[in-house]
C-alpha positions in Angstrom: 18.0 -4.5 11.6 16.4 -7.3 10.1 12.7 -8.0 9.9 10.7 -11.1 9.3 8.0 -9.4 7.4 8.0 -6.7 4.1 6.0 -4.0 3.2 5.6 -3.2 -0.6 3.0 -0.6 -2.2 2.6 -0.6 -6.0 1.5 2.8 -7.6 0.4 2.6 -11.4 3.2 4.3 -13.6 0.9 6.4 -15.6 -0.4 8.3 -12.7 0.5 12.3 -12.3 3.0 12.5 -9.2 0.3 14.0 -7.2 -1.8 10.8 -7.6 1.2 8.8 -6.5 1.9 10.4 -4.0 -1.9 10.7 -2.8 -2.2 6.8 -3.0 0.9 6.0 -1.8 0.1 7.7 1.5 -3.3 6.3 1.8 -2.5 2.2 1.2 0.7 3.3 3.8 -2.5 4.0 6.1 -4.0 1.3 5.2 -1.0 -1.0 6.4 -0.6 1.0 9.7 -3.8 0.8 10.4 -4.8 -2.5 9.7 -2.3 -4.6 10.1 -1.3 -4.9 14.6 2.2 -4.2 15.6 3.5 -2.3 12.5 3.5 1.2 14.3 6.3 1.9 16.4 6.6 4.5 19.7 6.4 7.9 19.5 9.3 10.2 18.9 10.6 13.5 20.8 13.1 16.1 20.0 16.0 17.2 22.7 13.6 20.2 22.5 10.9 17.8 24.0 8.4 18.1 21.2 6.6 15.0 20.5 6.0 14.0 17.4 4.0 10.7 16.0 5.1 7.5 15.6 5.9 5.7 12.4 6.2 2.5 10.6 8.6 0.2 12.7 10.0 -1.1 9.0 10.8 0.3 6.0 8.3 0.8 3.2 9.2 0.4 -0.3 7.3 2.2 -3.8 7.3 0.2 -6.6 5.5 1.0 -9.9 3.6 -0.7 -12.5 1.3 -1.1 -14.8 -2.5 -1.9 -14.6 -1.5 -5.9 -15.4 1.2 -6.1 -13.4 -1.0 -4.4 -10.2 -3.7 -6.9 -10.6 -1.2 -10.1 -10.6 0.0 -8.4 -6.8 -3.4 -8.4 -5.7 -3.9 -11.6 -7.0 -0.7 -13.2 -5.7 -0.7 -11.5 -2.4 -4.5 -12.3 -1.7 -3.5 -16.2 -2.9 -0.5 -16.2 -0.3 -3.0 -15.0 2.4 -0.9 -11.6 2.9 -2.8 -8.6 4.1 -3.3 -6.2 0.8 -4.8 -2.5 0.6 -6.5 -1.4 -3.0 -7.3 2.2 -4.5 -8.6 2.2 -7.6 -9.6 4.8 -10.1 -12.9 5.7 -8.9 -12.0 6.7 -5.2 -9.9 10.1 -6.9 -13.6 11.0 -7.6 -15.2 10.4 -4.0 -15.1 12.7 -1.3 -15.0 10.6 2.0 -14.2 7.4 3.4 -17.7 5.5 2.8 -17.8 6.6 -0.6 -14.2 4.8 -1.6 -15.7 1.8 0.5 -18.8 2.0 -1.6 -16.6 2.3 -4.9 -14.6 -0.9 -4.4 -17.6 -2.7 -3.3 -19.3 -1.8 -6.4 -16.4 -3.9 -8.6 -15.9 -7.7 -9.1 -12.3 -8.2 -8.2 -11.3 -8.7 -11.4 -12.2 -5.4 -12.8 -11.2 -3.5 -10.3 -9.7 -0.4 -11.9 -6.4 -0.5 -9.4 -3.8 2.4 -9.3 -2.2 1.6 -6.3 -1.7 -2.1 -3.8 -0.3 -2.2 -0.9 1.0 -5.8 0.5 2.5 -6.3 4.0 3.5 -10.6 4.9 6.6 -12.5 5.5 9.6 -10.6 3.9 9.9 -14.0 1.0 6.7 -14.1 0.6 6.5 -10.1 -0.5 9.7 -10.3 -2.7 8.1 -13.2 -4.7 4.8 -11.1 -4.8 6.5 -8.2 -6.1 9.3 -10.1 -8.4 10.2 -7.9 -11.7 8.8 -4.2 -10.5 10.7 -1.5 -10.0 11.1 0.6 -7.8 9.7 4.0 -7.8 12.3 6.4 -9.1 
């Protein structure tokens, strides 16, 4: 299946795997939860256990470095796509208002990122996200 639109997060390559994995998951909440129409219906074994719905599209990891991070969010925010952050200082808070208090606290520019998520029409994303690659 085709789709119009692309999701893409971008974790900074000199985080632990835990980290990446950590941030992954929450800009991937970010996306579903922000963005309308991304989640799809729920699902249900033969057993008839439900289970929760997911992304109606494919998500795909990139990685990169600190630079390269900050020219997505750039990009992506100049191309009006919808974009996610996390920086550094949100692996040190211990609750939802404190992260939103962290970014808040940061001109855009010196935002310490480690991990963007973008989600906009599928050429748009590619040219957004031209030259990463993909998480291993």
């Amino acid at each position: 299946m085709r789709f119009d639109t692309k999701i893409g997060i971008v974790v900074r390559a000199d985080l632990a795997a835990w980290q990446r994995l950590n941030v992954t998951a929450f800009l991937a909440g970010a996306v579903a939860g922000g963005v309308p129409g991304m989640i799809g219906e729920p699902y249900a074994d033969a057993s008839g256990n439900e289970y929760l719905p997911m992304f109606r599209q494919p998500v795909l990891v990139y990685v990169g470095e600190m630079d390269e991070l900050r020219g997505v969010r750039e990009k992506a925010l100049g191309r009006g796509m919808d974009v996610a952050v996390y920086i550094e200082e949100m692996f040190k808070t211990g609750h939802d208002a404190d992260n939103r208090a962290a970014v808040r606290a940061v001109e855009a520019p010196d935002l310490a990122l480690v991990g963007v998520a973008v989600h906009g029409p599928k050429n748009a994303v590619d040219k957004t996200l031209k030259g990463l690659a993909l998480h291993p």
